[in-house]
MARMARLUM-971580 format. One record per residue (C-alpha): z, y, x. Coordinates in steps of 0.25 Angstrom, whole numbers, padded with zeros to 4 digits. Example, Ala and Ser with C-alpha at 12.3 -4.5 7.8 and 13.67 -1.06 7.14 Angstrom:
REM MARMARLUM-971580
[[0031, -0018, 0049]]
[[0029, -0004, 0055]]
***
This chain:
REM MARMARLUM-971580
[[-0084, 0296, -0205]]
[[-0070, 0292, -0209]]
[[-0061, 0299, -0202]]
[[-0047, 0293, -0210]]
[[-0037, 0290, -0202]]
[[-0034, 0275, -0207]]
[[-0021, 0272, -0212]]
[[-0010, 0263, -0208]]
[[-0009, 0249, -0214]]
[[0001, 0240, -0213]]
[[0001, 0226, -0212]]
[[0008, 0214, -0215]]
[[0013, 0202, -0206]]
[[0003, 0193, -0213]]
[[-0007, 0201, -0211]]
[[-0006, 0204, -0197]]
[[-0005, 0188, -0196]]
[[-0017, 0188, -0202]]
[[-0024, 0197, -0192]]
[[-0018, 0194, -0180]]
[[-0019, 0180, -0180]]
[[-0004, 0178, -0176]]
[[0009, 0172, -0182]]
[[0020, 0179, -0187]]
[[0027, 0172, -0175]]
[[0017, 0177, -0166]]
[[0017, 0192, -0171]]
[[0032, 0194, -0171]]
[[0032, 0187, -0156]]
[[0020, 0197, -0151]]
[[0029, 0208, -0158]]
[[0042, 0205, -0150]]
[[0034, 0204, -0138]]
[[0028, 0220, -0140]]
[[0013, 0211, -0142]]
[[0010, 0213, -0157]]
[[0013, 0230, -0166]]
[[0028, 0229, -0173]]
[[0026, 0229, -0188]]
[[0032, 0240, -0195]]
[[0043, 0237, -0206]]
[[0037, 0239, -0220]]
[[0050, 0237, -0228]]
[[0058, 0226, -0234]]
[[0059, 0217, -0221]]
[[0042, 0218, -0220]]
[[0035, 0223, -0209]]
[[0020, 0227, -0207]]
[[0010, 0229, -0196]]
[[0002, 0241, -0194]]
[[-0013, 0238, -0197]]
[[-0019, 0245, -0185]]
[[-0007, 0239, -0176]]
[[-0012, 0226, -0178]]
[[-0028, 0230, -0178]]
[[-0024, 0236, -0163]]
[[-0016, 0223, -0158]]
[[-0029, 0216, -0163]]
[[-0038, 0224, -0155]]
[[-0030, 0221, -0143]]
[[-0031, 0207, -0144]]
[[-0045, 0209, -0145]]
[[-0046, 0220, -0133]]
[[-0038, 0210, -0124]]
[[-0048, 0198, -0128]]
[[-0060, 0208, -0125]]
[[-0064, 0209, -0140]]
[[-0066, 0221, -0146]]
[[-0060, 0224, -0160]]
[[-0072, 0220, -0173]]
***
């Protein structure tokens, strides 16, 4: 049985595009309006997502369209 805490990953924006299936546009408007996680400021003027933030908005999508996670 594996009992290791998983790490923290980050994720960047095109990546959470990617998974998400929204727009930049749409990300950053659902983030104003308290709908989509805050990214976290990596350095340099970039930002990243927490990986597991991103997996939980998903399976609330999916919990309010009465699908469970895969």
């Amino acid at each position: 049985m594996n009992t290791e805490t998983p790490k923290p990953r980050l994720i960047r924006r095109a990546e959470v595009i990617a998974r998400v299936g929204l727009c930049k546009a749409s990300i950053y408007n659902r983030m104003n309006a308290g709908e989509f996680p805050r990214p976290v400021a990596i350095g340099g003027g970039r930002v990243a997502w927490l990986e597991s933030d991103i997996d939980s908005w998903i399976n609330e999508r999916l919990a309010e369209a009465g699908r469970a996670a895969a």
